[in-house]
N, C-alpha and C positions, 0 to 999 in steps of 0.2 A: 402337464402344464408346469409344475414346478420347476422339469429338467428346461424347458424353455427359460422359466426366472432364472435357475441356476445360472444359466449360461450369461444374460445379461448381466448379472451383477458382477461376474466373473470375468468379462471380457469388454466389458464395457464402464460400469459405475466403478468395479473395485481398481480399475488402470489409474496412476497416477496418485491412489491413496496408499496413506502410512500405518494408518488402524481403521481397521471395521467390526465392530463390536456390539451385540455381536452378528454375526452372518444370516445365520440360522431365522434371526427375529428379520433382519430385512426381507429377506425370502419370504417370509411370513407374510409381512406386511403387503410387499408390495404384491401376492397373490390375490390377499384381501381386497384392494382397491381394484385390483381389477373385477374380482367378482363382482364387489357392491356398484362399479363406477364412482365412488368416491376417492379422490384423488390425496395424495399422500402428503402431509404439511412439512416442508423440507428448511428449517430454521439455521439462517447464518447471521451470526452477530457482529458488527462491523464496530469501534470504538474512536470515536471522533476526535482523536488528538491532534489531528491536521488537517488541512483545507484539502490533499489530495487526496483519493484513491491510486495505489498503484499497482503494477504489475504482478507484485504480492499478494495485493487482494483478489487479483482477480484470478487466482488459481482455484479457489475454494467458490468464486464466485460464476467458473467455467464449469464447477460438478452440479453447482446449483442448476446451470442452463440445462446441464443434461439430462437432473431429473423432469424440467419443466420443459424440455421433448420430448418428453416420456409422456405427459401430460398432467403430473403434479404443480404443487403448489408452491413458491418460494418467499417465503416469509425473513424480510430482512429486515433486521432489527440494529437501529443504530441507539446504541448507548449512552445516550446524553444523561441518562440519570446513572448508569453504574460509573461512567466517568468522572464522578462526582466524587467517589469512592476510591477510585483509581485499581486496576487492576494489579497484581506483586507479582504477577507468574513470569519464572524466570529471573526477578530481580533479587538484589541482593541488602535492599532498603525500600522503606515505604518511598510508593509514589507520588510525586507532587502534586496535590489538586490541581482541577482546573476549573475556572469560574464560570458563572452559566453564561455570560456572554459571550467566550472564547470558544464553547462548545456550539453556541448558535452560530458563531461565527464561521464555523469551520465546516457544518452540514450543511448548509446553505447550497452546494451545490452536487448532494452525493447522490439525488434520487437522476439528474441529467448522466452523473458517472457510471451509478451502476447497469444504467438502461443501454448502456455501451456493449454490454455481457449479455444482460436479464432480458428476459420476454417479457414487456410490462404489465401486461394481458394476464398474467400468470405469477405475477408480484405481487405480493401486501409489503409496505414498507412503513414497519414501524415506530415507532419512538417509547424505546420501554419508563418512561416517565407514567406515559397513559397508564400503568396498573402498579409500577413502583412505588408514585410518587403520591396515592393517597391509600397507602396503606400507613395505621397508627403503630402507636407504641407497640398494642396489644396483636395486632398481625406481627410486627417484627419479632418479638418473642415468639407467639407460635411457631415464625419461621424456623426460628435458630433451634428450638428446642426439636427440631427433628436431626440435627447432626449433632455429631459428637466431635470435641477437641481431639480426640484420638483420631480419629477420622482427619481431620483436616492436617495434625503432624504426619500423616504418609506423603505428602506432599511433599516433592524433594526441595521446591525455596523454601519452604516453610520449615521442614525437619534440618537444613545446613544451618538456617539462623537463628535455629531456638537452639542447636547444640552448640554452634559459637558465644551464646550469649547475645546477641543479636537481638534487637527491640522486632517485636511484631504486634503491632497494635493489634486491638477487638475486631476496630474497622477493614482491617482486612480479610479476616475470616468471613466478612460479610458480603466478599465483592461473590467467591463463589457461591454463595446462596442464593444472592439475588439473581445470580444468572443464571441459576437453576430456575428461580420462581417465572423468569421469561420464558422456559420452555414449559411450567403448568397454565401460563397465561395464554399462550399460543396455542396449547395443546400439539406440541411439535412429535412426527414421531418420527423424523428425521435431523440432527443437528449437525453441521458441518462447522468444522475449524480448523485451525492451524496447529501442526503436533504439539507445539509446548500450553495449547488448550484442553489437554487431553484428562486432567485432572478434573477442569470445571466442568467438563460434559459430561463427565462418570458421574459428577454428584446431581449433574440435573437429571441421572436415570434414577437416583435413591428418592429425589424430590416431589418426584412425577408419583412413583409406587405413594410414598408418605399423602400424597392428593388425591392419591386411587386414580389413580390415569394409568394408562400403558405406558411403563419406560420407551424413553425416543431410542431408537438407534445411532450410534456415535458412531462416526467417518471425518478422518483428520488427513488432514493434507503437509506433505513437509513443508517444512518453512522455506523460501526462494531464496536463495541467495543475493545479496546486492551486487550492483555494479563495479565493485570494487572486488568479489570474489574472498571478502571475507568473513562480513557480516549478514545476520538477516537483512533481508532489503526492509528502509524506515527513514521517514524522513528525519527523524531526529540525527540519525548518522548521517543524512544526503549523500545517500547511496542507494536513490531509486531513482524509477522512471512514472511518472505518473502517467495517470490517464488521458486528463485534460490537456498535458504541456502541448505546445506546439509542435507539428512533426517535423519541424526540422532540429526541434531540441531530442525530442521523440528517437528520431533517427539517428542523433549524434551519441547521444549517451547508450544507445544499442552497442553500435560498432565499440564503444571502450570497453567491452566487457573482457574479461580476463577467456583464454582459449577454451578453458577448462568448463565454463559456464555456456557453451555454445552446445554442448547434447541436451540440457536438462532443461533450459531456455525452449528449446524447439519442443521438450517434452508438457513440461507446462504451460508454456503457454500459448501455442499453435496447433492446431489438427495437422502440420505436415510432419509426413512420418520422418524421426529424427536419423534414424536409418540411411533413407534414399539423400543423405545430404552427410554420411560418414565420410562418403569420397573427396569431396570435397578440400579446399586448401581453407586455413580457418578464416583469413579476410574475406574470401566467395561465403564462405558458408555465412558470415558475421553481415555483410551487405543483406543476402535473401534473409535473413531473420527480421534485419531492419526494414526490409520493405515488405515482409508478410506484417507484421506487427503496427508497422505505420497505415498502411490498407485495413487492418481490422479496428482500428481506432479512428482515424483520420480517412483517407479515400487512397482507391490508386496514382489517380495522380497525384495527390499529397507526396504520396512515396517516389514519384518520380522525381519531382521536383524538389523533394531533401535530397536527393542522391544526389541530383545536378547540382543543386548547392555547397552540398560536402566536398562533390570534387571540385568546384569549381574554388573552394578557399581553401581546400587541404591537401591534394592533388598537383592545379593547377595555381594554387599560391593566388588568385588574385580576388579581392575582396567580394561580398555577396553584393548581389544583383539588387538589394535596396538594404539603407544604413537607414537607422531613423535617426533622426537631427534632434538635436538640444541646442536652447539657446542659451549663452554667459551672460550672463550679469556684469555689465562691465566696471562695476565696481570693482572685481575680483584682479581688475588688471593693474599693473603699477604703471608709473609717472612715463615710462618709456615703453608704452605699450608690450612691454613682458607680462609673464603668469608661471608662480611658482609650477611648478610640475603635479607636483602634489593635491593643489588647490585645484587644476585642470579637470584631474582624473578624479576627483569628489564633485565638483560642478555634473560632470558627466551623469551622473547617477549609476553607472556600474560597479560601483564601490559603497560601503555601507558607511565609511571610515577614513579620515584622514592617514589613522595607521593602518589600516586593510590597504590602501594604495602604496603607503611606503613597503610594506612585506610584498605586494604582487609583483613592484621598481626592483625590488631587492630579488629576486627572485626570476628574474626575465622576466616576467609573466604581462610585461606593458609592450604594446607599439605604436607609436605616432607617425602616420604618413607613413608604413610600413617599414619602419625603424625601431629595434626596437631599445628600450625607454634604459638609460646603461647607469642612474642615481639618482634616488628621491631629490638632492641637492642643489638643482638645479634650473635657471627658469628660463621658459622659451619665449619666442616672438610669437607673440597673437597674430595669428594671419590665415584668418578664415576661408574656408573649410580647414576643419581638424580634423581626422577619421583616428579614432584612438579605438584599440583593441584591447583586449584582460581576455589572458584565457587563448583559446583556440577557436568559441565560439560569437564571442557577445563583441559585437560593432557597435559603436556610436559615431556619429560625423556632430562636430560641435561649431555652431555658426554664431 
């Protein structure tokens, strides 16, 4: 029986990961659940810094599905209390809190996100506030007093900032504790994450032992690259593709990806073999990703019809098949039925900023009536419909 687990783990759960640690204990495990029929608790922690999930997440959230084909458990745990702490992994300064409203604000729709991946049948989706958040003074000392500071300077952010001199609060030695203490709560004996989480899951195996639980098994997934091909994908960089966006943003932001990012893309995050699509010229190979990935999120015809629309404004040059209208406030107009340029393209709501519209003028990045916008300095004749562009994607017609 084992040679049978062997080979699943080996040709199936271990494809696509960075660390499995260790082997031997999964193989273990997942014999166990088979004899007993008890199914295996498979722990990913997702961190609510943003309203999206993206395509990032769902790389770690595609090995989840796999063990829950297999017929285990997946237990997602969204962080609304260690967010509170801010996670340092990787940084080079303590992280900025975030207030519990901004964090409710931004989970609000991740149980519809992740159900996009997950078998919901086969979910718990938790909020670790539920066992964080009424533990006292006297639980958080016991916590701490199971690790040592030695222990936590092996950490490579931790050991670059404490030998520069570099402030490292208490509170941050606490974010990996507590997220150890989510896998004694869970009783996890699987934990998935992302390689640069690869520190916190070592110490939720020391935390587990310290509770007398069976250490979980660690399996980390690379980090995805963003659509810019330089950084992790994050929205704080806006250099993702989320879940939820529409699939013709879905679609559009696919095809920009850098050449280099079209095998690893097909690796994580689609079942077609990245392989049978090497032959390929990279624009053909870069469309079939976008329309496997728009169908796995949104529907087939979703993908149809981004594609018809892409070429239909970036192909065939002529505007999408519906603009959504804004109306001006005719106040904004002067004495001779003009409107500074500027004012136009803030009216618009495509712009955050009076100077964001001067820098996109400045920049080509404007078109009006498919002309495009040549100095912020300038004001035109009001003479509605306006169809004004930013970008290559975002339409407004302004009446």
């Amino acid at each position: 029986m084992n040679e049978r687990i062997e080979k699943l783990v080996d040709e199936q759960l271990r494809i696509g990961t960075d660390t499995l640690v260790p082997r031997d204990e999964l193989i273990a495990k997942l014999a166990a659940s088979e004899k007993t029929g008890v199914p295996l608790r498979i722990k990913l922690g997702i961190d609510p810094s943003a309203p999206h999930l993206t395509l990032g997440h769902s790389v770690p959230l595609r090995k989840m599905r796999q063990f829950q084909d297999l017929g285990h458990t997946g237990v997602l745990i969204v962080g609304d209390f260690t967010r509170r702490i801010g996670d340092p992994s990787g940084r080079a300064s303590t992280r900025v809190l975030m207030s519990e409203a901004d964090i409710k604000k931004n989970i609000e729709t991740y149980q519809e996100q992740a159900y996009k991946i997950l078998d919901p049948d086969r979910t718990e989706l938790r909020y670790n506030s539920e066992w964080l958040g009424p533990l006292d003074l006297a639980d958080i000392i016991s916590l701490t007093a199971k690790y040592t500071v030695a222990r936590m300077l092996e950490r490579d952010d931790f050991a670059k900032r404490y030998a520069e001199g570099r402030s490292i609060s208490v509170l941050e030695f606490l974010y990996p504790l507590t997220q150890a203490y989510d896998s004694v709560a869970i009783k996890a004996d699987v934990e998935l994450g992302g390689a640069d989480q690869l520190f916190n899951l070592l110490v939720g195996r020391d935390i587990q032992r310290e509770y007398g639980q069976e250490p979980q098994v660690v399996m980390t997934v690379p980090l995805l690259l963003g659509i810019d091909g330089e950084r992790a994908m994050s929205q704080t960089t806006g250099n993702y593709v989320g879940l939820n966006e529409p699939a013709s943003e879905m679609y559009g932001k696919v095809l920009s990806i850098p050449d280099a990012l079209i095998h690893d893309y097909f690796v994580f995050l689609t079942d077609v073999d990245a392989d049978s699509v090497a032959a390929l010229a990279p624009r053909d190979a870069k469309r079939l990703l976008a329309r496997e990935l728009v169908t796995m999120y949104h529907s087939e015809s979703e993908a149809v019809a981004s594609e018809d629309e892409f070429d239909r404004i970036h192909i065939r040059h002529e505007r999408p098949s519906e603009i959504e209208q804004v109306s001006l406030d005719r106040a904004l107009l002067k004495d001779d039925g003009s409107i500074w340029i500027v004012d136009l393209l803030s009216a618009s709501g495509l712009v955050s900023s009076r100077g964001e519209a001067k820098r996109l003028i400045q920049q080509g990045g404007v078109k009006i009536n498919d002309e495009k916008a040549v100095s912020p300095d300038v004001d035109i004749a009001f003479d509605p419909p306006i169809v004004l562009q930013v970008g290559k994607r975002a339409f407004i017609e302004v009446i």
